[in-house]
C-alpha positions as CSV (number, residue, x, y, z in Angstrom):
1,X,4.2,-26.5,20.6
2,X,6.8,-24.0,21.9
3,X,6.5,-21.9,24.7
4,X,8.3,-19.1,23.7
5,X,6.3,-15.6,24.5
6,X,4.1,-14.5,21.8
7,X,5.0,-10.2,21.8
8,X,8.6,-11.0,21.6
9,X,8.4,-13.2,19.0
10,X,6.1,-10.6,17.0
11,X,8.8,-7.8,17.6
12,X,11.7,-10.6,16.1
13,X,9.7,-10.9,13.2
14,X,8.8,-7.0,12.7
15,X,12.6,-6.7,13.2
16,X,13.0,-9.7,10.8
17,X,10.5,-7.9,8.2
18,X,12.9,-4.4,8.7
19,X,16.3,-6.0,8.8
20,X,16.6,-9.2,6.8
21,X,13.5,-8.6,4.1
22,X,14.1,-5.3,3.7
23,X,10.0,-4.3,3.6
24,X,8.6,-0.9,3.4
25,X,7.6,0.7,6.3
26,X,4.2,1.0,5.3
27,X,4.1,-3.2,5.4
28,X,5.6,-3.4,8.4
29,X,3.6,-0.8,10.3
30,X,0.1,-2.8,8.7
31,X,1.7,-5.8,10.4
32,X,2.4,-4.7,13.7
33,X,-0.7,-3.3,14.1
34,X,-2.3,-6.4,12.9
35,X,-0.7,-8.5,14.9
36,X,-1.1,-6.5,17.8
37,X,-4.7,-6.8,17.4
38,X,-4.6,-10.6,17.7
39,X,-2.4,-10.2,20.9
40,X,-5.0,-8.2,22.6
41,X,-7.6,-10.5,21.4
42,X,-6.7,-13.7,22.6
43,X,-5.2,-11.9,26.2
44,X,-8.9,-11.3,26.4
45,X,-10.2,-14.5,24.7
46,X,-8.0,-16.8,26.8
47,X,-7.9,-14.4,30.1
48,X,-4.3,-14.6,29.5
49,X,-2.0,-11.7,30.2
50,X,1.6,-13.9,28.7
51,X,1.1,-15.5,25.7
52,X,2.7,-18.7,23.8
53,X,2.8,-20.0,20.4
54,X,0.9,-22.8,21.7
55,X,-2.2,-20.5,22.1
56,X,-1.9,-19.5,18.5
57,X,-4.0,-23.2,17.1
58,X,-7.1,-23.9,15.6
59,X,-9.8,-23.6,18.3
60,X,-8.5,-19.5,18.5
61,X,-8.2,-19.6,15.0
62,X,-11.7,-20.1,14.3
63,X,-12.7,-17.8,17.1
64,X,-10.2,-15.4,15.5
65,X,-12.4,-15.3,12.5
66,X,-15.5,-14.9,14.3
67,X,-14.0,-11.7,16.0
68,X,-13.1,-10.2,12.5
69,X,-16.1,-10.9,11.1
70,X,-18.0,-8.8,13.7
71,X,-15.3,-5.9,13.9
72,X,-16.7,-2.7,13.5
73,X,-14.6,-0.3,12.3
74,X,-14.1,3.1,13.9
75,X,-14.4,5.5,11.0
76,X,-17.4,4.1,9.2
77,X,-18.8,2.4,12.6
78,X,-19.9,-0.5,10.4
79,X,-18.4,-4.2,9.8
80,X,-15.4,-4.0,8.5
81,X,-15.2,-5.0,4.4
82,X,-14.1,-9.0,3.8
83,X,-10.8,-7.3,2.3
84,X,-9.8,-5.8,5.4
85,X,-10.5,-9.0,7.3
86,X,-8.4,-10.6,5.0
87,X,-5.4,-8.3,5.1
88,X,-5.6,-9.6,9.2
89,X,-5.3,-12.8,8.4
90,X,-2.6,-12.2,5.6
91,X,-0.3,-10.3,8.7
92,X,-0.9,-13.7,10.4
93,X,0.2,-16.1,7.9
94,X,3.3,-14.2,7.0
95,X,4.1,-14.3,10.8
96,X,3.6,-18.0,11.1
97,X,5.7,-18.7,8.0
98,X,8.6,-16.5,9.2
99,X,8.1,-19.2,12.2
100,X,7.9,-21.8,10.3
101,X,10.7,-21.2,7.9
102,X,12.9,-18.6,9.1
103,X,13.0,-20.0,12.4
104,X,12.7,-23.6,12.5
105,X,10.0,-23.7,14.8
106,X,6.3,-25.9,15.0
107,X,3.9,-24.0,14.5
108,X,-0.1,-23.9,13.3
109,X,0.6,-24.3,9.4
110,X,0.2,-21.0,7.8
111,X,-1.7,-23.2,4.6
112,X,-4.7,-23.7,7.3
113,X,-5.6,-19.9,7.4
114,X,-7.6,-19.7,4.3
115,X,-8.3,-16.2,2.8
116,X,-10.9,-16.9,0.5
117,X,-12.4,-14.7,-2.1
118,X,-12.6,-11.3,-0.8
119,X,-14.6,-8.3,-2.7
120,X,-13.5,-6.8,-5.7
121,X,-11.3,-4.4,-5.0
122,X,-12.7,-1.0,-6.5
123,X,-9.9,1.2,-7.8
124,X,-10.5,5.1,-9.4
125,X,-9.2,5.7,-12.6
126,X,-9.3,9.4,-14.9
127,X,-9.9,9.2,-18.2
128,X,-7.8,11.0,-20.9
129,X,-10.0,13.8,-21.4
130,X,-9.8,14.0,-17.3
131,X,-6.3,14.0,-16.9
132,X,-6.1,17.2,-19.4
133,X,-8.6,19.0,-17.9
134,X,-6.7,18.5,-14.7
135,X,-3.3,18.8,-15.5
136,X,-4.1,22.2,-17.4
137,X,-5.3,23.8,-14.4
138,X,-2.1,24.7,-12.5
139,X,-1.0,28.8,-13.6
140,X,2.0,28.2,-15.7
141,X,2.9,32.0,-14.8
142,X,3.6,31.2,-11.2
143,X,6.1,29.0,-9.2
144,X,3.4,27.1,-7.0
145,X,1.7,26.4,-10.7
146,X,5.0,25.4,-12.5
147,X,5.9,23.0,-9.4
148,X,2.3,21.4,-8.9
149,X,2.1,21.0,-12.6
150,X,5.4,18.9,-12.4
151,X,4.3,17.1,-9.6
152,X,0.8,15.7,-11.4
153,X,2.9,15.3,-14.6
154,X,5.5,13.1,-12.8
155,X,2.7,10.9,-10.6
156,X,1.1,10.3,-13.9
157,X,3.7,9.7,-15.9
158,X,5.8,7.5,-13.8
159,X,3.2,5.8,-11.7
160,X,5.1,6.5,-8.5
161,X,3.7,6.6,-5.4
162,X,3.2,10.0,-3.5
163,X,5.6,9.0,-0.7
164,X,8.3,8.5,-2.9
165,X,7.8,11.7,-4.5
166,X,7.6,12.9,-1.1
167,X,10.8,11.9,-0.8
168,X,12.7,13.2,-4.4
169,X,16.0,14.8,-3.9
170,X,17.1,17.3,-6.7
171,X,20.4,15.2,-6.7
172,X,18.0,12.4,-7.3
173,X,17.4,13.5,-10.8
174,X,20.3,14.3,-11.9
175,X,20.5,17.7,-12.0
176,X,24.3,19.3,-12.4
177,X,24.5,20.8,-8.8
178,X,26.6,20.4,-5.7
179,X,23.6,21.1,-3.5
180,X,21.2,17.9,-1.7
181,X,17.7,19.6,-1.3
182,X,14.5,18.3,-1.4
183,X,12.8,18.7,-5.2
184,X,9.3,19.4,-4.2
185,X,9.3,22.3,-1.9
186,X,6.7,24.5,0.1
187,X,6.7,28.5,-1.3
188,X,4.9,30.1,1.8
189,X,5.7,30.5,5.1
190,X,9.3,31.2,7.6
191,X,12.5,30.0,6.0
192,X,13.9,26.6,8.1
193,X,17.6,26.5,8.4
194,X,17.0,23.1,7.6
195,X,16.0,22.3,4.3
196,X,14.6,19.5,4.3
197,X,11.8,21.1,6.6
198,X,10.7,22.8,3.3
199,X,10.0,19.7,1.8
200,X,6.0,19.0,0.2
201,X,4.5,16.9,2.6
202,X,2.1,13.9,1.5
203,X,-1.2,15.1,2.7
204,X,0.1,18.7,1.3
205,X,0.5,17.0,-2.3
206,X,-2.5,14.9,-1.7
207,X,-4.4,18.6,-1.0
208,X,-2.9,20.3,-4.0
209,X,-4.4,17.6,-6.4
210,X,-7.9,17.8,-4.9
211,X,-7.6,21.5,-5.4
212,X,-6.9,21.0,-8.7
213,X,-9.9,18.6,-9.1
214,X,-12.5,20.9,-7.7
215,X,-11.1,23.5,-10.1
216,X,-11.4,21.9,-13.1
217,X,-15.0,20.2,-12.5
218,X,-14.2,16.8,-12.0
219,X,-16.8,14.4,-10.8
220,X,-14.6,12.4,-9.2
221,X,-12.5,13.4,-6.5
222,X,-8.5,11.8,-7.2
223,X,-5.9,11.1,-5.0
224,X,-2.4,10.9,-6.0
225,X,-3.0,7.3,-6.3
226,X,-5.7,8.0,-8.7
227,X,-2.7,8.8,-10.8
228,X,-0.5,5.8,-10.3
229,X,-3.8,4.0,-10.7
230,X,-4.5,5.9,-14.5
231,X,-0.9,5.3,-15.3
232,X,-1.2,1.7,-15.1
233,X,-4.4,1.0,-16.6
234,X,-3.7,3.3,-19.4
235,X,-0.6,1.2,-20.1
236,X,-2.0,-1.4,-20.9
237,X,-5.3,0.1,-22.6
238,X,-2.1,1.1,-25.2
239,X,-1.0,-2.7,-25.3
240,X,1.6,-3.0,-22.6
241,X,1.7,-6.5,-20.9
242,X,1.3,-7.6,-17.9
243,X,4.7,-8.1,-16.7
244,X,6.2,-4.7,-17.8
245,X,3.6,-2.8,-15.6
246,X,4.3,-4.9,-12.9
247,X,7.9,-3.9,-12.9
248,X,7.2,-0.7,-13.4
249,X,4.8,-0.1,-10.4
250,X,7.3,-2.2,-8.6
251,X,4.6,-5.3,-7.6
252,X,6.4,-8.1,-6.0
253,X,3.4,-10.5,-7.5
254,X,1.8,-10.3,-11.0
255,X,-1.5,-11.3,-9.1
256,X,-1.1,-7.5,-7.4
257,X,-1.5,-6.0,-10.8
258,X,-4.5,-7.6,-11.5
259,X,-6.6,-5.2,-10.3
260,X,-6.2,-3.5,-13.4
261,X,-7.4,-6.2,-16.0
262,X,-11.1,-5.3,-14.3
263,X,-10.8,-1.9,-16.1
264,X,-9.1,-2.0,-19.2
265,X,-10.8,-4.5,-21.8
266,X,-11.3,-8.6,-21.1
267,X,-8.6,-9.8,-23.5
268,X,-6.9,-8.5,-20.3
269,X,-8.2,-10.7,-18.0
270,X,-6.6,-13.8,-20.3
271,X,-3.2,-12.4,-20.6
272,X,-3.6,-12.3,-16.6
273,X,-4.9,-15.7,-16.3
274,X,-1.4,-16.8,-18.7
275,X,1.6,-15.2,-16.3
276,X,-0.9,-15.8,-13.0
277,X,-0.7,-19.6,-13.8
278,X,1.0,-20.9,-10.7
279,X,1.4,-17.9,-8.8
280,X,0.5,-17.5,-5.4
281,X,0.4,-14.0,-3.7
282,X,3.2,-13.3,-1.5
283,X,2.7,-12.2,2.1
């Protein structure tokens, strides 16, 4: 097997993932960090401060394994779930096929690092009657109301996610003016002479709905991805299919939608098991 150094083939891929495949940041970030987690465990598995491919094989594949299965976790200071384990090992296969197929190159076969069947994956979802108690709390009568009102309407309405809202330019909706500013903007504090500095930031939309939440009662406690999540499922509770909430949320893989057929009724689960047929999860 190759000798070629492990950490500078990991930053060609990153740089592959950035440049060639054109993946979010948020991907690439989960696979660098990933990835840098099985360099510094087999530096300290194999005693080894320069790694090769060649110590990527089945013997510290299998001790891999072992190591995530007894990873605690820094927040909860417990295991960590069987999902997370797997989203490891999915960074891992994804590098080894980039190897495999991108560059030519012998590697341990990516079909070798089996996922299994991980836990179901729990999502939260509002019901209608939750949505309206929530959407009618923002005071119409004042700016900050108006805006926030438009931002829970829009995450609900168009299932995006809260970084891409984030990231909404006035120009970006077509409004008739000159001006490029961001659409979602702070209403408190000094003026920045750049604009963009007034922009909403995530964690300040991610606040705002929480506020929201605790105001009108709610017994459970949504994220802006508790929206995205509501707009999916209550697509297809109104007889969407499959497919067209794929595109919508922008899934690469029907199998990523799936998560939704869990809470929406079973004939669900069949329609999945019709456009699933033959589809593998991309990595």
């Amino acid at each position: 097997m190759a000798k070629e150094d492990l950490k500078t083939l990991i930053t060609d891929f990153l740089q592959f993932c950035e440049i060639e495949a054109n993946l979010s940041q948020g991907t690439i970030k989960m696979y660098d960090y990933h990835l840098l987690e099985l360099l510094s465990f087999l530096k300290t598995e194999l005693q080894k401060e320069r790694l090769d491919l060649g110590d990527v094989n089945d013997e510290s594949l299998r001790l891999y394994r072992v190591f995530l299965n007894r990873k605690i976790s820094t927040k909860s200071k417990a295991p960590i779930k069987r999902s997370t384990q797997m989203n490891f090992l999915v960074s891992l296969r994804a590098f080894l096929r980039y190897l495999m197929l991108d560059r030519g190159m012998t590697v341990l076969s990516p079909e070798k690092i089996k996922l299994g069947k991980g836990q179901d994956r729990q999502i939260k979802v509002l019901t209608s009657e939750q949505i309206d108690l929530l959407l009618k709390e923002p005071d119409l009568t004042r700016v900050d109301g108006l805006r926030d009102r438009a931002i829970m309407e829009l995450l609900f309405s168009t299932g995006m996610r809260v970084s891409e809202l984030s990231h909404l330019n006035a120009s970006d909706v077509n409004f008739k003016t000159s001006e490029v500013k961001p659409l979602f903007i702070r209403l408190k504090g000094p003026r920045p002479k750049d604009a963009d500095d007034l922009r909403l930031s995530v964690r300040s939309i991610e606040s705002l709905i929480k506020k929201y939440a605790r105001k009108a009662g709610l017994a459970i406690d949504p994220t802006p991805h508790t929206l995205r999540h509501t707009f999916a499922t209550d697509l297809l509770r109104n007889g969407a299919d499959l497919r067209s909430v794929q595109e919508l949320l922008g899934h690469k893989n029907v199998s990523t939608t799936q998560i939704y057929t869990h809470v929406t009724n079973p004939q669900l689960k069949e329609v999945h098991k019709k456009f699933h047929s033959g589809n593998k999860p991309s990595t």
